[in-house]
C-alpha positions in Angstrom: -6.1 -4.2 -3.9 -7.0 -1.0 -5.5 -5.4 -0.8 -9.6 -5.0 2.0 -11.6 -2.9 2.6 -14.6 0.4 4.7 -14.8 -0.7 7.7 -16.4 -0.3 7.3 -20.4 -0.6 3.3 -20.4 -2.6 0.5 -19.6 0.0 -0.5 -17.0 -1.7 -1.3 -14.0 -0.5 -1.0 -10.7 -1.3 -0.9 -7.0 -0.2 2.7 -6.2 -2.7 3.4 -3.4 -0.9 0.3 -2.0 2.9 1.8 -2.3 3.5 -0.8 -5.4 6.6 1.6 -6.7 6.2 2.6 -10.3 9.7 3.8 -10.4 10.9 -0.1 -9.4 8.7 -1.4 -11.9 9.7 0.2 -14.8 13.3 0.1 -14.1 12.6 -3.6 -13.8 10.7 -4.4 -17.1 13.7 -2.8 -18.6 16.7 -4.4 -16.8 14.9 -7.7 -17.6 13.7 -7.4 -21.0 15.7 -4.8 -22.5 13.3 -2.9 -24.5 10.1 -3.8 -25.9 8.2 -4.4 -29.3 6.3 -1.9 -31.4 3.5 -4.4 -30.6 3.9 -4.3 -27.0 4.5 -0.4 -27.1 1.4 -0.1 -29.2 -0.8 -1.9 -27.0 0.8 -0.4 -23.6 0.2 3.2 -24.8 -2.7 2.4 -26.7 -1.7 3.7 -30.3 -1.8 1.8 -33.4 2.0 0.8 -34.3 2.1 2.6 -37.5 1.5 5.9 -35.8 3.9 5.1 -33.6 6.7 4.4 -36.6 5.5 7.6 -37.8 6.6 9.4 -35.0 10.2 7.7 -35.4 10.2 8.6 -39.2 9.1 12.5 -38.2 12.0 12.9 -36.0 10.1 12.7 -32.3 11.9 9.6 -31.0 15.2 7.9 -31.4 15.2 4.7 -33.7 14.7 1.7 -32.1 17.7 -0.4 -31.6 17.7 -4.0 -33.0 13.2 -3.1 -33.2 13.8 -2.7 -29.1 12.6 0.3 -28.0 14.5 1.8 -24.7 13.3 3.2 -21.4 13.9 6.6 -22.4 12.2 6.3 -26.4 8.9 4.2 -24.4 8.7 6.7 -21.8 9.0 9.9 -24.7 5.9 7.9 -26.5 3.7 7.6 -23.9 4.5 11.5 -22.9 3.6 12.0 -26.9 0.5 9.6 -26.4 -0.9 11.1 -23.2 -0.6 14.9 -24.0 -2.1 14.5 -27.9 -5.7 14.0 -26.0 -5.8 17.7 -25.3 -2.6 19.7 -27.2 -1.9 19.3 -31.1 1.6 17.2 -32.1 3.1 20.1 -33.2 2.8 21.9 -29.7 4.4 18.4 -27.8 6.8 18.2 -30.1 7.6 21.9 -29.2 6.8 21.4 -25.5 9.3 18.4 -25.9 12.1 20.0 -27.9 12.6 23.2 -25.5 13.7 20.9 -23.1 15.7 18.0 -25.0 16.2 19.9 -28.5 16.6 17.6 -31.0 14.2 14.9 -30.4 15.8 12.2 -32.6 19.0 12.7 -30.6 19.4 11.8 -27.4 22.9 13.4 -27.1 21.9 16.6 -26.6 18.9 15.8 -24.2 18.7 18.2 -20.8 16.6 15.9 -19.4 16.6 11.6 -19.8 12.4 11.3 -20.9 12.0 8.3 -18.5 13.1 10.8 -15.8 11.2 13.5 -16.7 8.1 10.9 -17.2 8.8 9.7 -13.8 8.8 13.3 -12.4 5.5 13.8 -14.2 3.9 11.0 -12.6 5.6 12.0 -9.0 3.2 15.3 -9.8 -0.1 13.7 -11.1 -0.4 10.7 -8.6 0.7 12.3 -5.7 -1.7 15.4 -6.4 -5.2 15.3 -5.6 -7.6 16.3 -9.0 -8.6 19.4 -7.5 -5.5 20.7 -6.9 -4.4 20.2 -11.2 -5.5 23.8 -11.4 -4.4 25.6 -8.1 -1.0 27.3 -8.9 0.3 27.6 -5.2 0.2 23.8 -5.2 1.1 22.5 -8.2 4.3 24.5 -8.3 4.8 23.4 -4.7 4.4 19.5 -5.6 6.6 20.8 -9.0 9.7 22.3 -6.9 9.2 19.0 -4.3 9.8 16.6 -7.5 12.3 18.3 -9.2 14.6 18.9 -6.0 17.3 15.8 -7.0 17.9 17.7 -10.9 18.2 20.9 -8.7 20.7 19.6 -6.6 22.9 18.1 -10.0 24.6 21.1 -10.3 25.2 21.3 -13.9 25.6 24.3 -15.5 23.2 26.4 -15.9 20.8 24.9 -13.5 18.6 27.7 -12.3 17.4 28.8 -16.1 17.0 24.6 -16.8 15.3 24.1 -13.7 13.2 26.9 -14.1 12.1 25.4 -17.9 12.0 22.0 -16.5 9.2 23.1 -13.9 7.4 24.8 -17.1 7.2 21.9 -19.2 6.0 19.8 -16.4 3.9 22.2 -15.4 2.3 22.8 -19.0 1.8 18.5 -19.0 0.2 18.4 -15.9 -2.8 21.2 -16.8 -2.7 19.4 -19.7 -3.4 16.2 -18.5 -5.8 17.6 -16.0 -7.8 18.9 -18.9 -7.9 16.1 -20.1 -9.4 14.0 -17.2 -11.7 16.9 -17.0 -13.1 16.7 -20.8 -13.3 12.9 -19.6 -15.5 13.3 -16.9 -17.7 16.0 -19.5 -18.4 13.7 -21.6 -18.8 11.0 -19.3 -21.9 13.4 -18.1 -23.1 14.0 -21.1 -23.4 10.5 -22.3 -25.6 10.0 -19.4 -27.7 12.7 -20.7 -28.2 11.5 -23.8 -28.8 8.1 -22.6 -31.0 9.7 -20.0 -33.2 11.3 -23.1 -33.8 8.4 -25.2 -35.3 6.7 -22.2 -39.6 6.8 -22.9 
């Protein structure tokens, strides 16, 4: 069985064996409830306190009775994956033009366990090499966002049209990031390479 993490945690699953992602998490959820800072810290990989900080600055709901939902979990590791390659202050941007006040859910176009989901439908159905062609990424984009097309709220078409922005904006993102990865990951062979007599 081949394991890799959902993209943003240490979750690991068998998705080149059709383990469902979307099952899973819906699951951990209907079951638990929420989790812990502690347990959100260690799945995302980000010290607790920077997490708190994020509640106190306004990018996540509070969490209710220290439980933190679907929706605030999945808009934390969307915080925690994109602040490898674009400063807080752009996700927090990125974030806002599509659910505007980020301490209020209320007013949310888009639920952030939803639009993590669509982000992983992108980035693990999407082979590496295809992060950077246009053509496909806005195919796979227009593919995953077909069921908040066909909602029909209103003003679909100009909401759609940001939604596919912001998704597309996290998935270069992301992509950059796994590329800076693999960068260094060459240059630290270099330098070990060097220091070899």
């Amino acid at each position: 069985m081949v394991k890799s993490c959902l993209p943003g945690t240490n979750i690991q699953m068998d998705l080149q064996g059709g383990q469902d992602y979307r099952c899973t998490l819906n699951a951990v959820f209907a079951i638990t409830g929420g989790v812990y800072l502690s347990q959100l810290a260690e799945m995302v990989g980000v010290p607790g306190a920077t997490l708190q900080n994020w509640v106190k600055r306004g990018f996540v709901a509070n969490p209710v009775n220290k439980r933190y939902t679907r929706r605030q979990t999945c808009r934390i590791i969307l915080i925690a994956l994109l602040r490898h390659i674009l400063p807080l202050e752009d996700i927090t941007a990125l974030l806002s033009s599509i659910n505007h006040n980020l301490a209020d859910e209320q007013d949310d176009l888009i639920d952030d366990s939803e639009l993590y989901l669509y982000f992983c439908d992108v980035v693990l159905n999407l082979p590496e090499s295809s992060y950077f062609d246009p053509q496909e990424l806005a195919g796979r984009i227009e593919t995953v966002t077909k069921p908040f097309a066909a909602a029909g709220l209103p003003g679909n078409t100009a909401n759609l049209e940001l939604l596919q922005q912001v998704l597309t904006t996290m998935v270069l993102a992301y992509g950059a990031w796994q590329l800076r990865d693999q960068a260094t990951g060459i240059l630290a062979q270099i330098k070990r390479k060097e220091q070899i007599p």
